[in-house]
py3Dmol code that shows the C-alpha trace and the ligand (Angstrom):
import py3Dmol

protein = """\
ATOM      1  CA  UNK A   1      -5.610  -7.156  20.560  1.00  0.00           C
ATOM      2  CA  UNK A   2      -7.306  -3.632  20.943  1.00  0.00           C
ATOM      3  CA  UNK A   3      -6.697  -1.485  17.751  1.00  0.00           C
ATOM      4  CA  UNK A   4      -7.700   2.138  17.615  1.00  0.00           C
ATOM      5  CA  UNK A   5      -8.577   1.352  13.732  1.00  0.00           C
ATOM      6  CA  UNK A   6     -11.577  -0.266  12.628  1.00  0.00           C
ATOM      7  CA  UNK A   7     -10.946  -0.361   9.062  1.00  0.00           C
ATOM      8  CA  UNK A   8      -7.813   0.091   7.275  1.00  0.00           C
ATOM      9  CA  UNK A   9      -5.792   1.127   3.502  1.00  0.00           C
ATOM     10  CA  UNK A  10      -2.611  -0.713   3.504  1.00  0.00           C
ATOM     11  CA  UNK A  11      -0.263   0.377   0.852  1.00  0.00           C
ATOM     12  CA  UNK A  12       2.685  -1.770  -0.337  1.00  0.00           C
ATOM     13  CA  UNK A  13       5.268  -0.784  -2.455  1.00  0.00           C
ATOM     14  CA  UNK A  14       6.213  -3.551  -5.568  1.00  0.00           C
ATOM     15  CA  UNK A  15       9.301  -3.377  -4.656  1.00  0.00           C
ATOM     16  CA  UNK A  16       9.175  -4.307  -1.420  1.00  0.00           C
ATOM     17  CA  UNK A  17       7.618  -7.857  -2.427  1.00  0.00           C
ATOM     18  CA  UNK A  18      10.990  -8.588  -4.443  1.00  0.00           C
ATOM     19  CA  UNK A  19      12.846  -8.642  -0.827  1.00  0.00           C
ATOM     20  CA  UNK A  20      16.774  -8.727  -0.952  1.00  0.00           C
ATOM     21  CA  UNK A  21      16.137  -9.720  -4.905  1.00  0.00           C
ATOM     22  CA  UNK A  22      15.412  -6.132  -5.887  1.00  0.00           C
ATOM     23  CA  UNK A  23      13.051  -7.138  -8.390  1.00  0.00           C
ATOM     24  CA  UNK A  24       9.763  -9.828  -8.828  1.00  0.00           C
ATOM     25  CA  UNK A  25       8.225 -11.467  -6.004  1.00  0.00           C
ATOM     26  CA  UNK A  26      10.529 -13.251  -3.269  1.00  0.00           C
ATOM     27  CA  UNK A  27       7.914 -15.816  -1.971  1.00  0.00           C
ATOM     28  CA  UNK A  28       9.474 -15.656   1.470  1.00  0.00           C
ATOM     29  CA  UNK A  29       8.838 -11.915   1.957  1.00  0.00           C
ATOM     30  CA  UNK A  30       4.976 -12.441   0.307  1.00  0.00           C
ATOM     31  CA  UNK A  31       4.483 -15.034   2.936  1.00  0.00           C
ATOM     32  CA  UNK A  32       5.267 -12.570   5.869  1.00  0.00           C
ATOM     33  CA  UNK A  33       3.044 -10.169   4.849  1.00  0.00           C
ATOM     34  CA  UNK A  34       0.283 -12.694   4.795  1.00  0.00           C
ATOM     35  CA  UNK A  35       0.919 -13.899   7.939  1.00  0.00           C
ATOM     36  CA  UNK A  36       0.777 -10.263   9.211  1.00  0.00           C
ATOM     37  CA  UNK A  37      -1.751  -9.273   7.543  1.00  0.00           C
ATOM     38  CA  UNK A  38      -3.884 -12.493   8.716  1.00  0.00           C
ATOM     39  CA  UNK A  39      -3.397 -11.946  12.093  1.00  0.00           C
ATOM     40  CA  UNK A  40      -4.806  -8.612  11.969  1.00  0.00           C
ATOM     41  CA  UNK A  41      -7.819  -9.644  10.253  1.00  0.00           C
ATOM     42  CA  UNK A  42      -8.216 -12.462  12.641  1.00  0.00           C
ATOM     43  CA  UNK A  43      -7.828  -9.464  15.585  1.00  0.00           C
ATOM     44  CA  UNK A  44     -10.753  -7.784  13.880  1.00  0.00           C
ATOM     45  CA  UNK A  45      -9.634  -5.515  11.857  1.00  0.00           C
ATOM     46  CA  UNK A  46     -11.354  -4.764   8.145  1.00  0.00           C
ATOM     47  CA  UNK A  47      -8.212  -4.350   5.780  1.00  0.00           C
ATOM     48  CA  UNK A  48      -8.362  -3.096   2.074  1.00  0.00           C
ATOM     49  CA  UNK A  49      -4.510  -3.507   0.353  1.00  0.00           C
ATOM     50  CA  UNK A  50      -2.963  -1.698  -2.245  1.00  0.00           C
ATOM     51  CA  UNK A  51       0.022  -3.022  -3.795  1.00  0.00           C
ATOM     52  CA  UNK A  52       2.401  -1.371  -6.227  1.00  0.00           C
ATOM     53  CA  UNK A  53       3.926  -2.631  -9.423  1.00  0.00           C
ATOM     54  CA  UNK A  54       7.352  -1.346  -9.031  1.00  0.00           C
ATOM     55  CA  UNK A  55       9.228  -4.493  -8.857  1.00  0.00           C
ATOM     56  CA  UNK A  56       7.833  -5.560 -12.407  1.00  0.00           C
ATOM     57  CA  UNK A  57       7.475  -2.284 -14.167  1.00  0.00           C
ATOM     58  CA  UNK A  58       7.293   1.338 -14.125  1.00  0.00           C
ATOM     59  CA  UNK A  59       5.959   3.774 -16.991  1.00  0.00           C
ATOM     60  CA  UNK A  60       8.087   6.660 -16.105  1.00  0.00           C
ATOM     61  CA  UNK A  61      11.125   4.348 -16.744  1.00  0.00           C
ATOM     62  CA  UNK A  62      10.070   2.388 -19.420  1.00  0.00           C
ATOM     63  CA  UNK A  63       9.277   6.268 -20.970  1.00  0.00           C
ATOM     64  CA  UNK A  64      13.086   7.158 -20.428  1.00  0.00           C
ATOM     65  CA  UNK A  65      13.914   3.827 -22.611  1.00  0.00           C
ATOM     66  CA  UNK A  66      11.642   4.930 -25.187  1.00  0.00           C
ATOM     67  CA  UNK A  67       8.348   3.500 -24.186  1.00  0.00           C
ATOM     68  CA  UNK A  68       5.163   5.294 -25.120  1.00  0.00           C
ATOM     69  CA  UNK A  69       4.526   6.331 -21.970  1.00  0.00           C
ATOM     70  CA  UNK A  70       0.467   5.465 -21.789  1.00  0.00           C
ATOM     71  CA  UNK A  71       1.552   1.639 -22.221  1.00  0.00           C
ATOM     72  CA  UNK A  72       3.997   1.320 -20.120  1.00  0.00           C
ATOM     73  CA  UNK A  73       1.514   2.716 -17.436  1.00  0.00           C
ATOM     74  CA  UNK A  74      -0.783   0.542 -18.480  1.00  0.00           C
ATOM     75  CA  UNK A  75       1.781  -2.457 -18.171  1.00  0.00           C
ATOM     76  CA  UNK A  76       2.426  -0.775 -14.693  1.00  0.00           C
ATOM     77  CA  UNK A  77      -0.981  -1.510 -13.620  1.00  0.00           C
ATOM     78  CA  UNK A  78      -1.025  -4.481 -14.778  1.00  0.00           C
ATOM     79  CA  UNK A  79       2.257  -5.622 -13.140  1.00  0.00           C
ATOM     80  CA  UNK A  80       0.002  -4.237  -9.782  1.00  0.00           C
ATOM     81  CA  UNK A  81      -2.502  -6.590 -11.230  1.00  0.00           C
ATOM     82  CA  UNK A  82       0.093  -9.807 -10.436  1.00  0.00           C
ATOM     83  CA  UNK A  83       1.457  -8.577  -7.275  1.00  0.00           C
ATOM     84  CA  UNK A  84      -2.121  -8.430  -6.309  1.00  0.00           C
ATOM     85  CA  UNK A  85      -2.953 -12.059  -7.612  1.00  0.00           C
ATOM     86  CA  UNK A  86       0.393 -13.577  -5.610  1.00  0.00           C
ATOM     87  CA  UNK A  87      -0.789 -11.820  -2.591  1.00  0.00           C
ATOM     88  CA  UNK A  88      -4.355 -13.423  -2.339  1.00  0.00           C
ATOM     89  CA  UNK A  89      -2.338 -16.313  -3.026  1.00  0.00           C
ATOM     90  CA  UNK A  90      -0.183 -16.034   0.071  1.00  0.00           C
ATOM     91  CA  UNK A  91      -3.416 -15.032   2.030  1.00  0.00           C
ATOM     92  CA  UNK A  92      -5.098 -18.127   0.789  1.00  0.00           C
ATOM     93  CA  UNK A  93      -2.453 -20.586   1.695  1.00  0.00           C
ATOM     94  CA  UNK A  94      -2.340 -19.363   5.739  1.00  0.00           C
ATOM     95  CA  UNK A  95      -6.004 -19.751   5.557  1.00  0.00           C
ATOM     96  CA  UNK A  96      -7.260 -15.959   5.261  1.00  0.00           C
ATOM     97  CA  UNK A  97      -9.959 -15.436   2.571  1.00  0.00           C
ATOM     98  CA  UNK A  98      -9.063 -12.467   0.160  1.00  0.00           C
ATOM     99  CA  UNK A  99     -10.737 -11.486  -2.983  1.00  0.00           C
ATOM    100  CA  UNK A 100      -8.714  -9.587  -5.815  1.00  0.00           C
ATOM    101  CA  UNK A 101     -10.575  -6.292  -7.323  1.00  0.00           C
ATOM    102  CA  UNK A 102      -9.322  -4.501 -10.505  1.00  0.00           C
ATOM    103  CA  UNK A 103      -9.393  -1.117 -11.550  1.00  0.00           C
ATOM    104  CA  UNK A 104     -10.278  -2.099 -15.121  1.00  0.00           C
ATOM    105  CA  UNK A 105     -12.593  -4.933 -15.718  1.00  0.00           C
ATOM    106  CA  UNK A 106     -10.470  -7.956 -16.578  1.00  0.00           C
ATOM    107  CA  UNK A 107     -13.315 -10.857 -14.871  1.00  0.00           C
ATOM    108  CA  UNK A 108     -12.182 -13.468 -14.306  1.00  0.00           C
ATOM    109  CA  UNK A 109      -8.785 -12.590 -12.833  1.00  0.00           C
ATOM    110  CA  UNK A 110     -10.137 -10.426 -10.118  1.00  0.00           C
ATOM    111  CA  UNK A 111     -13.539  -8.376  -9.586  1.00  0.00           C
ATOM    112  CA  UNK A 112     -14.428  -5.054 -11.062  1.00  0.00           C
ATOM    113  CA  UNK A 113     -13.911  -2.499  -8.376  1.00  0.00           C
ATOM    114  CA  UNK A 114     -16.864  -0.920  -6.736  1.00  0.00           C
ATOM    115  CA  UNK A 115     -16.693   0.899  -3.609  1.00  0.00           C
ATOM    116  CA  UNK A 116     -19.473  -1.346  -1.907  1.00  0.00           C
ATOM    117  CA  UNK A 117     -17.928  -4.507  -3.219  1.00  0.00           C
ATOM    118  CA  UNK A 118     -15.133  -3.992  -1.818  1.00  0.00           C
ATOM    119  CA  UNK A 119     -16.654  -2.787   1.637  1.00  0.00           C
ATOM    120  CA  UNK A 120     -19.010  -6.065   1.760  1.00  0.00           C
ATOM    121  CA  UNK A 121     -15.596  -8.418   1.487  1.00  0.00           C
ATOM    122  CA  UNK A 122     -14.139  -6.603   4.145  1.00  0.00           C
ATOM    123  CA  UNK A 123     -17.441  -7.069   6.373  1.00  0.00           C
ATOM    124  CA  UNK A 124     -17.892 -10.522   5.523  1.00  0.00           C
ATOM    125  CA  UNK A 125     -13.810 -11.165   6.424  1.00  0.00           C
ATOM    126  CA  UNK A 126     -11.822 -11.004   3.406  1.00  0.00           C
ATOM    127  CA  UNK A 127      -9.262  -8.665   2.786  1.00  0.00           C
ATOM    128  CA  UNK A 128      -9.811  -6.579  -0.314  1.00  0.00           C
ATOM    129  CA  UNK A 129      -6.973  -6.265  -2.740  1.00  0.00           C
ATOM    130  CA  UNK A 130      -7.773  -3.577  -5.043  1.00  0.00           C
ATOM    131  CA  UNK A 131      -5.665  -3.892  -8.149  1.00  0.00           C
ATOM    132  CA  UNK A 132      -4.918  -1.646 -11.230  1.00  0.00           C
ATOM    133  CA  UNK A 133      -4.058   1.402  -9.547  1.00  0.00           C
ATOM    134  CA  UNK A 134      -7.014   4.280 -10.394  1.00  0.00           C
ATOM    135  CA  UNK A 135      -7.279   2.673 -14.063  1.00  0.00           C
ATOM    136  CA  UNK A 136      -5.494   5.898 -15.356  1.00  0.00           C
ATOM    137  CA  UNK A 137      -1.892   6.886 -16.494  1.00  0.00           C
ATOM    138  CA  UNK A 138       0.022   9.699 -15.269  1.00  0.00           C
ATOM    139  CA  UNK A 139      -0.691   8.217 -11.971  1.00  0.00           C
ATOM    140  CA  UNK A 140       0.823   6.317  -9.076  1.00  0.00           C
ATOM    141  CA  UNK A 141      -0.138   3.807  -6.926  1.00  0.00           C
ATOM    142  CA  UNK A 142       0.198   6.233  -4.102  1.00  0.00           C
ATOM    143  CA  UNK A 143      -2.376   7.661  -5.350  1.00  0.00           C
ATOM    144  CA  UNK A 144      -4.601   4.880  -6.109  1.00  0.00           C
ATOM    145  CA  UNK A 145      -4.276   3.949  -2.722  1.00  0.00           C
ATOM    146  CA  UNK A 146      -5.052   7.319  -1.413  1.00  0.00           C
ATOM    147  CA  UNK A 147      -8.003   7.406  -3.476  1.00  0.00           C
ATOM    148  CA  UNK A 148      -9.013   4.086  -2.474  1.00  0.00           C
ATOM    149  CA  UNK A 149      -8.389   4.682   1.257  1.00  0.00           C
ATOM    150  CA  UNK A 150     -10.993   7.347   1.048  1.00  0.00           C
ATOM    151  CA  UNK A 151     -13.634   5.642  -0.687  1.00  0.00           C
ATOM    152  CA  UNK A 152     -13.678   2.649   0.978  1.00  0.00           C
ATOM    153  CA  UNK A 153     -13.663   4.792   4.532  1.00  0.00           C
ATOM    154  CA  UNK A 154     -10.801   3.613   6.094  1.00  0.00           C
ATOM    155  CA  UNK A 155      -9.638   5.234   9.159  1.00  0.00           C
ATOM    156  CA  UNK A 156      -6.203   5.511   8.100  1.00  0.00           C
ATOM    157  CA  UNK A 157      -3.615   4.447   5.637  1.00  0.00           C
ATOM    158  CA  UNK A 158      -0.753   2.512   6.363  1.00  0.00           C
ATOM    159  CA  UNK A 159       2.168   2.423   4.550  1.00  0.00           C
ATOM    160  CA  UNK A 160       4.638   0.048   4.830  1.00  0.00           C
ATOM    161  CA  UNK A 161       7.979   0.499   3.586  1.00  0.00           C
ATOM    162  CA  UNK A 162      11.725  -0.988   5.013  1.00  0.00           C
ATOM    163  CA  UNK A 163      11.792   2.477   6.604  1.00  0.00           C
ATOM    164  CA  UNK A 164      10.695   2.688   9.885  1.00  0.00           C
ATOM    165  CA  UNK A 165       8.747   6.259   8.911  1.00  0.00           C
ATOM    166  CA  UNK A 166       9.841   9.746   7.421  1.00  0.00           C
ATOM    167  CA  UNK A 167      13.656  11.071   8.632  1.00  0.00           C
ATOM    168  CA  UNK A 168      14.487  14.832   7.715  1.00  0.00           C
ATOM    169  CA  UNK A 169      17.082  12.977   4.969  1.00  0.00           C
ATOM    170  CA  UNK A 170      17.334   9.541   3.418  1.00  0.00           C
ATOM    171  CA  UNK A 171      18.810   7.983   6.326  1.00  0.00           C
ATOM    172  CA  UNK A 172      20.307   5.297   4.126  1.00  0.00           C
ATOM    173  CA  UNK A 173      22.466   7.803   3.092  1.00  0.00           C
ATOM    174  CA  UNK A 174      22.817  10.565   5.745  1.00  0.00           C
ATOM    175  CA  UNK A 175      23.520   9.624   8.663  1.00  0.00           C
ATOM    176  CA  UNK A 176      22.452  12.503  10.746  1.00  0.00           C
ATOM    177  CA  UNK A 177      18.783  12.099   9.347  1.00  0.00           C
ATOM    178  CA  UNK A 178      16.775  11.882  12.525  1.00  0.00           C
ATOM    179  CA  UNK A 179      13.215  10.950  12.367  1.00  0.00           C
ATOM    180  CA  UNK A 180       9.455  12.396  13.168  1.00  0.00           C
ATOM    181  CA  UNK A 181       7.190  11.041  15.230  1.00  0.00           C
ATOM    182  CA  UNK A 182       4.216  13.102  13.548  1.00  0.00           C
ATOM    183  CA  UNK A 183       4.399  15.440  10.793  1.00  0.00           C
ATOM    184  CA  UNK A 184       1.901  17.867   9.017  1.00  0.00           C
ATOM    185  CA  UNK A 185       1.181  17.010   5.289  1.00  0.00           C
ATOM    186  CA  UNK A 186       1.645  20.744   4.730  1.00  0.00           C
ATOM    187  CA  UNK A 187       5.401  20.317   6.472  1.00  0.00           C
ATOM    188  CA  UNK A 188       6.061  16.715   4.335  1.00  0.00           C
ATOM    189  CA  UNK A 189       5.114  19.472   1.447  1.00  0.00           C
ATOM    190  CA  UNK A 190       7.216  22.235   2.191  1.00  0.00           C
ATOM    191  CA  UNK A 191      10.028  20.238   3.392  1.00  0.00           C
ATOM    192  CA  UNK A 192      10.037  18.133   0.267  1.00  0.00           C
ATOM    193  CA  UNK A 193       9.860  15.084   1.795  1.00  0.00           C
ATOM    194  CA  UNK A 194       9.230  12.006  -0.344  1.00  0.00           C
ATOM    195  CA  UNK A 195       6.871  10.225   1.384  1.00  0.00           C
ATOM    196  CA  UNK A 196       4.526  10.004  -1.421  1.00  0.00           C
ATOM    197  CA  UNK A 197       3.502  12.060  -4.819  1.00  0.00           C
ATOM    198  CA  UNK A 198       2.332  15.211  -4.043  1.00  0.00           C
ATOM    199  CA  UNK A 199      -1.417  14.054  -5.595  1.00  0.00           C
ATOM    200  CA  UNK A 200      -1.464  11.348  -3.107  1.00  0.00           C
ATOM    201  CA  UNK A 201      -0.632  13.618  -0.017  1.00  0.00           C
ATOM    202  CA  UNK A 202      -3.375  16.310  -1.171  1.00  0.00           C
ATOM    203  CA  UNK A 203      -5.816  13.595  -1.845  1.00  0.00           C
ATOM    204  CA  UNK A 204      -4.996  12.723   1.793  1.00  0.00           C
ATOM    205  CA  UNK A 205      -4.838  16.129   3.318  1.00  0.00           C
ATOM    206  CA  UNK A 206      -8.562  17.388   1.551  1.00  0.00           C
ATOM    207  CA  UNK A 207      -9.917  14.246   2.649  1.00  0.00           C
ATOM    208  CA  UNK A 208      -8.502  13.638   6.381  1.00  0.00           C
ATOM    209  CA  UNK A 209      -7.503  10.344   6.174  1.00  0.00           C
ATOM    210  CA  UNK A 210      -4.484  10.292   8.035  1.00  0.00           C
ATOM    211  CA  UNK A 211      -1.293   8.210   7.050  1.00  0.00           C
ATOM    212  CA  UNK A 212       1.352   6.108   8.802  1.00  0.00           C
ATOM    213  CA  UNK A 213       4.202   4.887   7.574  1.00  0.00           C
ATOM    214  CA  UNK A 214       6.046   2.401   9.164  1.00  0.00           C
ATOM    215  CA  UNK A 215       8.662  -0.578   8.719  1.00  0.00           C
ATOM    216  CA  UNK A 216       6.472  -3.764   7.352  1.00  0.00           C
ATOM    217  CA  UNK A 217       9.896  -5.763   6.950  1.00  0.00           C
ATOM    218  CA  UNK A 218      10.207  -6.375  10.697  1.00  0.00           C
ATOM    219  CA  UNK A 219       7.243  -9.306  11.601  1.00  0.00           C
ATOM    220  CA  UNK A 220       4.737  -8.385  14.118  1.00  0.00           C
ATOM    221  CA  UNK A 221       5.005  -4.881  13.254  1.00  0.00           C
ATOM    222  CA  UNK A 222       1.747  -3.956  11.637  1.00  0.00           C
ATOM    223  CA  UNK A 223      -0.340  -5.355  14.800  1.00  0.00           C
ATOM    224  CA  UNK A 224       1.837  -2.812  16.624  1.00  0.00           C
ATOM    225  CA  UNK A 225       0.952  -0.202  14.518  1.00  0.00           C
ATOM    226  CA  UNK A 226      -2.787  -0.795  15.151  1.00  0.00           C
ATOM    227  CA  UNK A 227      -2.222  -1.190  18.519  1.00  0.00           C
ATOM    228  CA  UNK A 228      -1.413   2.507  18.944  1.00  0.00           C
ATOM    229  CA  UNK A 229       2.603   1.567  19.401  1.00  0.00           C
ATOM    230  CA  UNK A 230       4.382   5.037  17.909  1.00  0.00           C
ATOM    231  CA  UNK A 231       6.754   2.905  15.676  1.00  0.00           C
ATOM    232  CA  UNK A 232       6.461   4.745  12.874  1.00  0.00           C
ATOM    233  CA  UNK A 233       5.377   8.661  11.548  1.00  0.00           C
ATOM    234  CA  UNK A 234       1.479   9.391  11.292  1.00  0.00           C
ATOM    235  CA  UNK A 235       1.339  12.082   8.817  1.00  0.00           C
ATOM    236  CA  UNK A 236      -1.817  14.200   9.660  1.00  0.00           C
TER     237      UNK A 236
END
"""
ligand_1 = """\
25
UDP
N 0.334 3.177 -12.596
C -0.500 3.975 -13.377
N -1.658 4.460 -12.816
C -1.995 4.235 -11.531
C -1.121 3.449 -10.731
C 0.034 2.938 -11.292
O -0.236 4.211 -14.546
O -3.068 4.713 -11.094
C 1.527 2.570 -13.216
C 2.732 3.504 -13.298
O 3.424 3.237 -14.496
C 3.575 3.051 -12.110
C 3.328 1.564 -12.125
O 1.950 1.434 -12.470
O 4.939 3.345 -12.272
C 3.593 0.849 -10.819
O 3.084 1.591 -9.741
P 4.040 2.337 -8.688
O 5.224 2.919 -9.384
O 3.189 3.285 -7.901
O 4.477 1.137 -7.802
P 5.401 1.091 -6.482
O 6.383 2.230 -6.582
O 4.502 1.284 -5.302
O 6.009 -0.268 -6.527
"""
view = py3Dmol.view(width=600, height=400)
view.addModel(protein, "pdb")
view.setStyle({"model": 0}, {"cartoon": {"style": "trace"}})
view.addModel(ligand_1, "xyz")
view.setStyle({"model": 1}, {"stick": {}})
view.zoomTo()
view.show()
């Protein structure tokens, strides 16, 4: 396969791992992902993954049941912290090395994060899953990834949702939505489209890295996204 990205940020939402379930990890979902995600590794590709916690726990809700709101981020990351874990697990089992880093030091359940850590898996094969969000509440794993994305030096950040990219209106729920091919981040901005926090799409926009998000339910579609196929909406 020829792929017009050498290294890549993909970005998973929690909830997405719980499938049809709508919440924790549906195994059969996890297991397509690794599959997908091996066979673009095994096409050459150097892939760094971000995973969300959503389908475990979320601070901003926990806060509107009373939470304090700095734990239940912190439980947030952690919840990112066992997505992550599952997901190297899933790699592992289709025979794709992957090595689990962590925002906050918690050796032995993954590796403290470091930018060149994470850079030498990815050269020597592995895909990096870099846990823990940024190690910080008040933040998303949006941004993490974002942030991530940049540091590592990835040509582009992926995001893979069950939308197949950004309509002009939920089009779950309007049926009229009709959807962009490419879109400015100042437009997803002044349109207030929620593709991501607005911290993630600035971190994004002051940094270049361009995004693409894109359906990640459907098999074989992430190779097609690296293969140039305009399946989804590059934000740029
Ligand atoms: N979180 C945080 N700091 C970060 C990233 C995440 O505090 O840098 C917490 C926050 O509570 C968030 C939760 O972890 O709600 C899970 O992340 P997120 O909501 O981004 O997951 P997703 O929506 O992608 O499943």
């Amino acid at each position: 396969m020829r792929t017009k990205y050498n290294r890549i940020l993909l970005k998973l939402s929690g909830e997405s791992l719980a499938g049809g379930k709508g919440h924790g990890i549906d195994t059969e979902r996890l297991n397509a992902y690794a599959q997908q995600i091996s066979e673009i590794v095994a096409s050459g590709v150097q892939v760094a993954i971000v995973i969300g916690g959503g389908n475990i726990f979320r601070g901003l809700q926990g806060a509107s049941k009373g939470f304090d709101r700095v734990k239940g981020d912190q439980m947030g990351m952690l919840a990112t912290v066992i997505n992550s874990l599952a997901l190297s697990s899933a790699l592992g089992a289709v025979g794709q090395p992957a090595k689990v880093y962590t925002a906050i030091n918690m050796f032995p359940i993954g590796e403290h994060y470091s930018k060149w850590r994470a850079i030498e898996s990815m050269e020597r094969g592995e895909v990096a899953i870099i846990s823990g969000g940024t190690g910080n509440p008040f933040f998303t794993t949006d941004t993490g990834s974002a942030l991530r994305g940049i540091e590592v030096e990835a040509d582009v950040m992926l995001k893979g949702t069950r939308v197949d990219g950004i309509y002009t209106a939920d089009p779950e729920k309007d049926p009229t939505a009709t959807k962009f091919s490419e879109i400015t981040y100042d437009e997803v901005y002044t349109r207030g489209l929620k593709v991501m926090d607005l911290t993630a799409t600035a971190l994004c926009k002051e940094n270049g890295l361009p995004i693409i998000v894109f359906d990640m339910d459907t098999p074989g579609n992430l190779a097609r996204v690296l293969s140039g196929e305009p399946i989804g909406t590059l934000v740029y």
